[in-house]
N, C-alpha and C positions, 0 to 999 in steps of 0.2 A: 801317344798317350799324354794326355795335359797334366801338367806339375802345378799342382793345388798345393804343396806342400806348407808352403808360411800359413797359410790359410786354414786348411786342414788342422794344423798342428795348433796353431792357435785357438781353433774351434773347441777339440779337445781340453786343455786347458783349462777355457770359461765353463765346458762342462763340471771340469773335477772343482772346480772354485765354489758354483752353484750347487755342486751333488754335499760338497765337504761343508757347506753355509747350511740349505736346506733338509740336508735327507738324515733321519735318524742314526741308521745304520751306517753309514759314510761319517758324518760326525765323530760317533765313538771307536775308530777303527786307531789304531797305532803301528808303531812299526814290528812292534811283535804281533801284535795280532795279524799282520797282515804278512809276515814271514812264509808261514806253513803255506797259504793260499799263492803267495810267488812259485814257493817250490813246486806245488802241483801245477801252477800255469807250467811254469818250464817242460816239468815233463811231457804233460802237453803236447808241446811245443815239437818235444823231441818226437812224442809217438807220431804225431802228422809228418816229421823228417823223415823219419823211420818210414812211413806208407809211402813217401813221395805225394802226399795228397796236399794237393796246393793251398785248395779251401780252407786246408784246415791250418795249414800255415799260413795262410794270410789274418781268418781268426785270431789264430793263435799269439800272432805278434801285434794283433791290436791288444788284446789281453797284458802282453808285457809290455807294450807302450803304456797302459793307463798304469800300471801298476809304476813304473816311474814316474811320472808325473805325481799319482798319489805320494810317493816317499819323498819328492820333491819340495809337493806343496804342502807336506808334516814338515820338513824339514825347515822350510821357511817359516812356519809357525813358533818352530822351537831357538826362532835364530843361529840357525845353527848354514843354511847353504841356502842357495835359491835355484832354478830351474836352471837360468843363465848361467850360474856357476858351472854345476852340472856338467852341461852342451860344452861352454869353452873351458872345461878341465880336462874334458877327453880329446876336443881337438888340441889341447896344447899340448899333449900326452901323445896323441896320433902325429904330428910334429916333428916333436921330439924326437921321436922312437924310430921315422924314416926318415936319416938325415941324407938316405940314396936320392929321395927322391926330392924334399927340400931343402939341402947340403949340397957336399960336394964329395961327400962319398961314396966308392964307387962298390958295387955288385956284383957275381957274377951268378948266382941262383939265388933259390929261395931258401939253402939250407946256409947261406952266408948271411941273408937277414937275420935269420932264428936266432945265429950266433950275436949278430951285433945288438939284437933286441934284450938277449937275455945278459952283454956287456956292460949298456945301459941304464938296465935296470939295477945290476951292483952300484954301477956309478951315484943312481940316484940314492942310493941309500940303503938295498936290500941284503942284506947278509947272507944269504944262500941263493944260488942255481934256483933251489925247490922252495924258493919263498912264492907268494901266492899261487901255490895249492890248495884250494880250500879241502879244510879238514870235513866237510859232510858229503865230500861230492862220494861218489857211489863208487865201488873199490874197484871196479871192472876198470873204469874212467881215474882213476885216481891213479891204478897204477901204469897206465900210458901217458898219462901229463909226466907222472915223474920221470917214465923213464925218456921221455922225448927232451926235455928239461937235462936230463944228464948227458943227454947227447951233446947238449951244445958243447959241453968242453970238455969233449971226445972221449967220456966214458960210456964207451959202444962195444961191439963186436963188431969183427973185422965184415961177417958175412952170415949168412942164413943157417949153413951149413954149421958153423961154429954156433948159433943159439939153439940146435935143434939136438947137438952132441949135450948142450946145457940140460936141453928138458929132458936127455934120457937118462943122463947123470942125475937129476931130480929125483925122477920117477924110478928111479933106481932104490933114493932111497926113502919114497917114500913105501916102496914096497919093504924094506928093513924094517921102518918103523911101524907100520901093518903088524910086520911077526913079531917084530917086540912085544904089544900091545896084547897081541891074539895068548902069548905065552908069560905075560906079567905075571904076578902074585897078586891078590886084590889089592895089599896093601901099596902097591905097585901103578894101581892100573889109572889112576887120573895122570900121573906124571909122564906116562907114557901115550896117554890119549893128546895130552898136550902138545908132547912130540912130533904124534902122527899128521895133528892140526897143522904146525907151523910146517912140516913137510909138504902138507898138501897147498897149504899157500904157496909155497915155492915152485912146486908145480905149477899152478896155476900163474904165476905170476914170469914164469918161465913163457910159459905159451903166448901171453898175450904181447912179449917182448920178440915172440916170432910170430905172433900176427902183425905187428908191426913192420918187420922186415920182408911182410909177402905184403905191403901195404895194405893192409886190411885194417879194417875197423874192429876189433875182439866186443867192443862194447854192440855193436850192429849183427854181428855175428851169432853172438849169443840170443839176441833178441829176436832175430830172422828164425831161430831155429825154435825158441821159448813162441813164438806164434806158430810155426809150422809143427809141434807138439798140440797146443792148443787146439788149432786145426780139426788136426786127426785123431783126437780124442773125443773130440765134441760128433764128428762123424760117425765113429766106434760105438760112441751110446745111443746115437739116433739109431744105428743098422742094429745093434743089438734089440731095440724096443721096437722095429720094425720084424725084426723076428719072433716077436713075442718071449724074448731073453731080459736079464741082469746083469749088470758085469760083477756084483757081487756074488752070483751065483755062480759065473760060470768061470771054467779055470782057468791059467794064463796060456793052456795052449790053443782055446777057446778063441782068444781075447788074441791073441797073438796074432792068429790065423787073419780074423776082422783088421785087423791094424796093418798086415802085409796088402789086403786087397784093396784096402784102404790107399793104405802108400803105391799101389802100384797105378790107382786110379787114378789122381793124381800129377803122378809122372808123365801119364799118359797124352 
């Protein structure tokens, strides 16, 4: 495959210089404004990772290509960084960060980088383990950065077996706080639904600490099955209105029944 890259990249460029001089809408844009519109590239971004669909991954990362460059070439307007800076900030960052590979430090896997990456980054200046987390990321994702981030300086568990005694110690009590809740007094019942809430976070933040330890993705996990729902619900209504049915008519063992043959389909 031929490497157009300088070329390419450059290409881009004279386009966002020409779109940000000529075009209305490109003109008036800033970096808030163009915030929300990053985020949804990303996600984006993710759904095509999530399909394995290449297409749309390649899209996708043209999309976040221009959108840097656009923050680039605001950025240069505001004196404030330029494109170049940008490019050799991160390779002096990327550098830095592996002195295995241009140092003299030596390695022995990839969970000894993690550590010496997240050493560094104190070095440079960072005050906690769990500094750059960002505070919007999605909580599924947020709380496996942190807890992967605590791993570096070996607040872990020993093994699989030991985080799975954790999630039924959880769920233990978030069922307590369930009966609490179920038996409050009204004057009672918000402080106790609040209860229930951070219980069930702990649950759930339980689990995705042992989807980690079965190396799994809990954020991919959930999304595999949030489409495999979609799916077969979207099927459920089409067989239902092939039958000349409702699902608001019919009951849920109606409904129930459609969704097994559904699911069995399928599998099949």
């Amino acid at each position: 495959m031929q490497n157009n890259n300088p070329e390419s990249f450059q290409r881009l460029v004279k386009i966002m210089d020409e779109l940000r001089e000529q075009c209305p809408w490109d003109k008036k844009q800033t970096i808030q404004t163009l915030r929300q519109l990053t985020i949804e590239e990303t996600f984006e971004l993710a759904d095509a990772i999530s399909d394995e669909n290449w297409k749309g991954i390649k899209e996708e990362l043209g999309d976040m290509l221009l959108h840097i460059v656009f923050y680039a070439r605001i950025g240069k307007e505001q004196n404030q960084f330029t494109l170049d800076e940008v490019i050799n900030g991160i390779c002096d960052k990327l550098i830095a960060r592996h002195p295995h590979i241009y140092g003299d430090v030596k390695v022995q896997d990839e969970e000894e980088v993690k550590k010496n990456w997240e050493k560094l980054k104190l070095k440079e200046g960072k005050k906690s383990v769990l500094g750059g987390v960002p505070r919007a990321l999605p909580a599924t994702v947020k709380a496996m950065r942190l807890q992967e981030k605590a791993k570096q300086v070996g607040f872990e568990w020993d093994n699989r077996e030991q985080v799975w005694d954790k999630v039924e110690e959880e769920i233990g009590e978030l069922k307590a706080a369930v009966s609490d809740w179920q038996g409050a007094v009204p004057e009672n019942a918000d402080a106790r639904k609040k209860a229930m809430e951070a219980e069930f976070g702990d649950v759930v933040f339980s689990l995705i600490n042992y989807a980690r330890f079965l190396q799994l993705d809990a954020e991919h996990a959930l999304e595999t099955t949030n489409k495999k729902f979609m799916s077969r619900f979207l099927k459920m209504e089409e067989k239902a209105m092939q039958n000349g049915m409702d699902l608001q008519n019919m009951t849920l063992q109606e409904m129930d029944a459609l969704w097994n043959s559904i699911k069995q389909q399928q599998q099949e």
